[in-house]
C-alpha positions in Angstrom: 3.3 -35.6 54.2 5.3 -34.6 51.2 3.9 -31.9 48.7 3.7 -33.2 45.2 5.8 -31.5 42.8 4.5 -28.3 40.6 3.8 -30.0 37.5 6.1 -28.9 34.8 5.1 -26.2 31.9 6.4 -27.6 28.5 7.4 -24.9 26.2 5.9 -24.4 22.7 7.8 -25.9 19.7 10.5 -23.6 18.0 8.1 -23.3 14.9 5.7 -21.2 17.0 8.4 -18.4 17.8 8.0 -16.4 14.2 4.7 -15.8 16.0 5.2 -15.4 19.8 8.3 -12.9 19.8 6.5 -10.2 17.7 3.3 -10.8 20.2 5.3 -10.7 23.2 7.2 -7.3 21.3 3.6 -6.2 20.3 2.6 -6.5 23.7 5.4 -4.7 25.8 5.9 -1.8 24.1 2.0 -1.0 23.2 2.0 -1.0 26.9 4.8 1.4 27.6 4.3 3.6 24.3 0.3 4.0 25.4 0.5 5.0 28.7 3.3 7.3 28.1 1.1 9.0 25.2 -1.8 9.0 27.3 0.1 10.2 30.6 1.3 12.8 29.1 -2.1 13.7 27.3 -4.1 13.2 30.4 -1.8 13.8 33.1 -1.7 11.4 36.5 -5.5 11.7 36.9 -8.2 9.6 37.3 -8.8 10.2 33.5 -6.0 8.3 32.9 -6.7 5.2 34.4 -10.1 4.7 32.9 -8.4 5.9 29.2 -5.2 3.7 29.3 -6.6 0.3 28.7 -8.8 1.0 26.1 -5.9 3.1 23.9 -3.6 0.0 25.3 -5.9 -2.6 23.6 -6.5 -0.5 20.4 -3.2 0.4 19.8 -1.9 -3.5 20.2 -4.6 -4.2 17.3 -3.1 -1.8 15.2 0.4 -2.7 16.4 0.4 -6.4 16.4 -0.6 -7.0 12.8 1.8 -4.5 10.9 4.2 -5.8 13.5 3.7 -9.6 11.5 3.9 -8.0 8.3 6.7 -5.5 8.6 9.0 -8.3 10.3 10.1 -9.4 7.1 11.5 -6.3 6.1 13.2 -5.4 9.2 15.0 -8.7 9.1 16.3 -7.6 6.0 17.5 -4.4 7.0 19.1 -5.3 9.6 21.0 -7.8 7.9 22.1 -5.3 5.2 23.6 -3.3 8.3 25.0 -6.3 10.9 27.6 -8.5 9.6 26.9 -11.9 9.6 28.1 -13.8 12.6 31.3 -16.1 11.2 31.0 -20.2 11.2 34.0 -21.4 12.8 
């Protein structure tokens, strides 16, 4: 008996990744920023494991949103200081 193949994920449409790169962004560094602010608040205690998820999940609800609307601007900036790739 042959296994059937793992059905195949389909990807999102392009139009969707305005939104999912800034939640994915949102996401990662909530997580990393967080637990090092709360680490080093808390220290490697039991403290810290019951804090960290609760100050993850706040600060990506904060993070997220200004995230969406600063995007924008930072997209702006940064082309004012990268030159534009040349068309050849």
């Amino acid at each position: 008996m042959t296994p059937s193949p793992a059905p195949r994920r389909s990807k999102l449409p392009a139009r969707y990744a305005a939104f999912v790169m800034p939640l994915v962004l949102s996401v990662l560094m909530t997580f990393v920023v967080s637990a090092i602010s709360t680490l080093r608040s808390l220290g490697p205690t039991p403290a810290f494991i019951a804090t960290w998820p609760a100050t993850w999940g706040i600060s990506w609800l904060v993070a997220f949103p200004v995230l969406l609307a600063v995007l924008p601007l930072v997209r702006k900036i940064v082309a004012l200081a990268v030159e534009a790739p040349s068309s050849s």
